[in-house]
N, C-alpha and C positions, 0 to 999 in steps of 0.2 A: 478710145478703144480700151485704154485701162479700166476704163470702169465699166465698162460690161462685163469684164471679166471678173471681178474683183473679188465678188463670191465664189465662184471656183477655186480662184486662188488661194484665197489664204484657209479657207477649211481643209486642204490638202497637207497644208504647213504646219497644220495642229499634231501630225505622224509625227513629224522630225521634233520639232519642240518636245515633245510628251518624251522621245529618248531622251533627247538632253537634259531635260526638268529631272528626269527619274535619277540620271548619273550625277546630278548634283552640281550641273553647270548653269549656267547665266549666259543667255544672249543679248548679246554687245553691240550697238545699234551699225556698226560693222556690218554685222549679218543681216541686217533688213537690205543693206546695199547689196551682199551677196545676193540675195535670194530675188533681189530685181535684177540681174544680171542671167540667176538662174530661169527666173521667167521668160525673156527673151533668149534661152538658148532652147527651154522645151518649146519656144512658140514657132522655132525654127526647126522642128523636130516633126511639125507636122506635114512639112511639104517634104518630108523624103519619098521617096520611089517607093509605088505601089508594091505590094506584095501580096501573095495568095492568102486569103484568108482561112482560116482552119476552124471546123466544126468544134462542137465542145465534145460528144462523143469522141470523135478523134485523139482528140487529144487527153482527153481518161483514158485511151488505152495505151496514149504512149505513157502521160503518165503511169501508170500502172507498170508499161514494162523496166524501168526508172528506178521504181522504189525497194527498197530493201539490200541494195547492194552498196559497201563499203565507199565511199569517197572520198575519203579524208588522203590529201597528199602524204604518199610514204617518206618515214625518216630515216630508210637507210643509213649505215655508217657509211664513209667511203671506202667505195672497193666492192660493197655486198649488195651494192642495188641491183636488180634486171635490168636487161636491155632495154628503153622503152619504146616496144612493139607493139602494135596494137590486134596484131595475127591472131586469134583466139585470146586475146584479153578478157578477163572477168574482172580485173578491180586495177588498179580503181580509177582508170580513165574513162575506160571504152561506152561507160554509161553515159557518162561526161559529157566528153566531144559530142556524143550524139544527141544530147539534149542541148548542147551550145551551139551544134549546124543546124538543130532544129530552131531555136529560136532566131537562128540569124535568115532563118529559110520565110520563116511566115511572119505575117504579119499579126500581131498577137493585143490584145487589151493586157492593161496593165492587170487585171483579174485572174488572166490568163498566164501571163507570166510570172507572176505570184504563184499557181500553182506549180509551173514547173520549176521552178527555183526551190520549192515547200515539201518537192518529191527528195530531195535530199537532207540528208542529215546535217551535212558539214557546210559550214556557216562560210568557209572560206570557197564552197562549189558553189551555194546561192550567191554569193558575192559576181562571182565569174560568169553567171547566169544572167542576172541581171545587167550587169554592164556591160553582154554583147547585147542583149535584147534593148538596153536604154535607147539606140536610135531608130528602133522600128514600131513601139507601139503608138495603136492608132487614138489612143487618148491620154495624151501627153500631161494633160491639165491634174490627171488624176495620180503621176509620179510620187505623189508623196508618200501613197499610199505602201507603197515597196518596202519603205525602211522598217515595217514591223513584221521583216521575216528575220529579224535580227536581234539577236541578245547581248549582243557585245558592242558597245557605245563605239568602240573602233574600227570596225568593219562596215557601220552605217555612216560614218563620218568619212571613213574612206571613199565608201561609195559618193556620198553628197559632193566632194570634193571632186572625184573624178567626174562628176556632171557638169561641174562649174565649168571644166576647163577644158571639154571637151564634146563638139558636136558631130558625132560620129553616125554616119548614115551607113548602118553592117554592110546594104550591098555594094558600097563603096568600095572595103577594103580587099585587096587582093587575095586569093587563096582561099577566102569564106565562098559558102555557097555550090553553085554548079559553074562557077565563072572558067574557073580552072587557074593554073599558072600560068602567066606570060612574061618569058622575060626573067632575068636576074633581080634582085631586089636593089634601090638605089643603096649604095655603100658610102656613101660621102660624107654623109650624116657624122659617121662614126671618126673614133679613133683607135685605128686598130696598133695594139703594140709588134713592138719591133723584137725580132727573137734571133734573127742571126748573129748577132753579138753578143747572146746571153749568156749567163754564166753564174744563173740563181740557183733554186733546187730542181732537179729534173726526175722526171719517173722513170720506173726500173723498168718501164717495157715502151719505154720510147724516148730512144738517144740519138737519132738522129731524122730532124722533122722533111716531109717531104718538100722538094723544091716549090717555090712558087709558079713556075710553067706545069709541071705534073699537077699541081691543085689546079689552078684552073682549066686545064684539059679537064679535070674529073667532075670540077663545076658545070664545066658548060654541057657537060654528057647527060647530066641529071636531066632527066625525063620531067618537067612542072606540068604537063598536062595532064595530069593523073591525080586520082583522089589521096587524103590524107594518107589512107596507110600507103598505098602504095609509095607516096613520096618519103614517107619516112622510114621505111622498109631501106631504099636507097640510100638513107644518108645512113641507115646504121651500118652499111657495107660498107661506107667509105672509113666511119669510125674504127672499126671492129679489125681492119685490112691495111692502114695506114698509121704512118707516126706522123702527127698532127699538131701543129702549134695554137694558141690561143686564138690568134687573126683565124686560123680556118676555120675553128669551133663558132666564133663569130658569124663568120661569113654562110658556114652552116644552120648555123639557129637559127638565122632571120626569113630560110626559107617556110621554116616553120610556120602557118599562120596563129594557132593557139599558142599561148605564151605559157600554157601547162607543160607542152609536150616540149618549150623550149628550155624550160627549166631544165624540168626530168634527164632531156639528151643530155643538157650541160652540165648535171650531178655526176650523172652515170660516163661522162665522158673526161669527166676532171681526172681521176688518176691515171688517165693515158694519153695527157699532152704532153708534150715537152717543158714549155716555158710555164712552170708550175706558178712561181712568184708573181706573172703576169695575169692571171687568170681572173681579179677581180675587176679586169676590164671587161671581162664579159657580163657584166651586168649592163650594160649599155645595152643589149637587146631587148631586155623587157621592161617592155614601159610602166607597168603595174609595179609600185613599190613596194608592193605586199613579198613578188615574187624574187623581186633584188634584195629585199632584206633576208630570205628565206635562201639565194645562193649565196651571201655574205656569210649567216651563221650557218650554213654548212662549209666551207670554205675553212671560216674559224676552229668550228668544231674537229676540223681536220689537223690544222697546222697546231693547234692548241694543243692535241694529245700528243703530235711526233714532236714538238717543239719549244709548249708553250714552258712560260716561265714558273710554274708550279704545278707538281704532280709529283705523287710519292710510288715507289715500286709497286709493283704490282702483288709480291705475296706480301706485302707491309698492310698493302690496305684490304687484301683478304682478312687477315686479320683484324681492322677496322671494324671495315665489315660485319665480320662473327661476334666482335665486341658488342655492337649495337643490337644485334639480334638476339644474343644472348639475355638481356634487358629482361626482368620479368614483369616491369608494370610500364605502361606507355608512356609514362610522364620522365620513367628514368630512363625511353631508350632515345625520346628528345632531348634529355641535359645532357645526356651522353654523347650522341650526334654531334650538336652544339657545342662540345667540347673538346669534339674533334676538330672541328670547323674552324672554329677560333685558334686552335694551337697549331695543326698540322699545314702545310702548304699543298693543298688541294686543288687538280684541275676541276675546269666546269664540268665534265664527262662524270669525275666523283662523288662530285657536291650531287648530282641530277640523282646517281646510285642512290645516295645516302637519303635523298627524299624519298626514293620508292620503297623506301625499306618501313616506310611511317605507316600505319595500320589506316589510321584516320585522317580523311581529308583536310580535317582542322589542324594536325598536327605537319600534316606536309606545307600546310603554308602558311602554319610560323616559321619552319624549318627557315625555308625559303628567305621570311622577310627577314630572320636573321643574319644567314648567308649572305645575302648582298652584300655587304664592305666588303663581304671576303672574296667575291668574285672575282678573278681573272681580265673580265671582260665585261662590264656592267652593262654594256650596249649591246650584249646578246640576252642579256636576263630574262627576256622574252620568251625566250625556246623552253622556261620554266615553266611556262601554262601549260604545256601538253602533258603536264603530270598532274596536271587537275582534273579531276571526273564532270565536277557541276559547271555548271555557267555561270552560277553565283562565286565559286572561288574564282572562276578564271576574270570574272567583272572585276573580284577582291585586290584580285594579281595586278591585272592591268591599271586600277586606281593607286596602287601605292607605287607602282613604277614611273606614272605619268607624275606623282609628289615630289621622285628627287631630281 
């Protein structure tokens, strides 16, 4: 059987090699084992559950109605994000979701799914695209082809990874589709932290969390047989209306079926839990590590400004600040910068300022590679690529951070 196959196989495997060759990596005979491992998970990809098949007209006009709209996950501070409603949304979900229910709704060629992944800008929405769409297209063999909607060695390695290790048939899972809700999600899985004894840092609009009999009254009231928004319309009334501990936020998120909209609730609902200290258990609900590392450095970002171990006043570094700008040639207003960096004790939030103050791309990421020692927290240094414009600097960012 292997070898009837043998030629479809491995000319599809020439996509993922050609990223790797290009980022300047070597595969390791490791990986010929991977990728027979990955062959028998797409060849089990093809007996999923029929689904409607969609014209190609069709589907240019949803792509079409798709494109042009913002989709890049916002980075709010905490505190300053919106509720995440989807009631008259225009960015940068609502395109989203509807392109992720649509892929999970039909049955699509990998052709096809490329295009709608390709109707987006933001490399981290094709990501999300494709990984629900990976257990429903109808020509499994031709997968490899996917990884060249991607410019960033880490988002196709992430996705290849999430293949390995997981055989996901979308109309399997709960809450996708027109299935509906049934039922509570299983909780056992989890660990959810303990807050009646706590005595960490608490937020100023919620000092006293509601009982556990009143939560679950409010749980079990929620309505799951209703469409996204409407289900998440209800949980932002239970946020918005209640003092709320970690566990609920938990137990809230996983009603969520996209793990976009579980982040989002759990950004926008972090400054008004109670057991503040406890809150990086709430990465236990999503399973994409893209989007736990993404509530960790907002987490940091947070505690780092009210608390972290270096940061200078605030009219101290206005003048900083105006020093560097003041700079008449761009060469003096990076030695300058850099001479803040190295002498001053600077939060991550300052350092990030002091690159955007750089004219040139080339010069925000020296900045950058110099600052690192001086970093705070080197395990968020990451959050420094969104102050990259090109793809080629953020390839640059991500290879010298993968070096140390």
């Amino acid at each position: 059987m292997l070898g009837t196959k043998s030629h479809a196989w491995h000319a599809p495997c020439k996509g993922l090699r050609r990223i790797i060759k290009q980022n300047g990596l070597v595969m390791q005979q490791r990986s010929f084992f991977l990728l027979a491992v990955l062959f028998f998970g797409i060849s089990t990809l093809s007996q999923a559950q029929e689904k409607a098949r969609v014209s190609e007209q069709e589907l240019q006009q949803q792509v079409q109605q798709w494109r042009g709209a913002p989709t890049q996950p916002g980075t709010s501070r905490p505190g300053t994000a919106n509720a995440p409603t989807r009631t008259g949304r225009t960015r940068p979900y609502q395109r989203l979701n509807q392109a992720l229910r649509y892929v999970g709704t039909y049955a699509l060629t990998v052709d096809q799914l490329v295009m709608v992944a390709e109707s987006f800008p933001s490399e981290e929405a094709r990501f999300e695209i494709l990984r629900t769409g990976y257990g429903g297209v109808v020509d499994p063999e031709n997968w490899f082809y996917v990884y060249d909607v991607f410019s960033r060695l880490s988002l196709a390695m992430l996705l290849y990874d999430y293949v390995l290790h997981h055989e996901v048939v979308f109309a399997d899972v709960p809450g996708h589709g027109t299935g509906g809700y049934q039922g509570l999600p299983d909780y056992s899985g989890y660990s959810f932290p303990v807050y009646q004894s706590y005595s960490g840092t608490v937020s100023n609009v919620c000092t006293t969390p509601i009982s556990e009999p009143d939560f679950n009254y409010l749980l079990e009231r929620i309505d799951r047989n209703v469409d996204d928004d409407q289900l998440l319309a209800q949980i932002n009334q239970i946020l918005q209306t209640q003092c709320l501990a970690t566990s609920h936020m938990m137990k809230l998120a996983l009603l969520l079926p996209l793990e976009l909209d579980r982040l989002q609730f759990l950004k926008f609902g972090f400054d008004r839990v109670f057991d503040m200290d406890n809150y990086e258990a709430a990465q236990q609900v999503l399973d994409h590590a893209y989007y736990r590392e993404d509530l960790l450095g907002y987490l940091h970002q947070y505690f780092g400004s009210v608390q972290g171990p270096c940061e200078v006043d605030g009219a101290y570094f206005s003048q900083i600040r105006q020093d560097v700008v003041n700079q008449t040639y761009r060469d003096r207003m990076l030695s300058k910068a850099k001479q803040y960096v190295q002498n001053e004790c600077l939060s991550m939030d300052q350092q990030r300022t002091l690159v955007t103050l750089m004219t040139f791309e080339s010069d925000k990421l020296l900045l950058m590679k110099f600052m690192y020692p001086y970093m705070t927290d080197p395990r968020r240094a990451h959050i420094f690529g969104n102050l990259l414009t090109y793809s080629s600097s953020q390839r640059e960012w991500d290879d010298f951070l993968a070096g140390q």
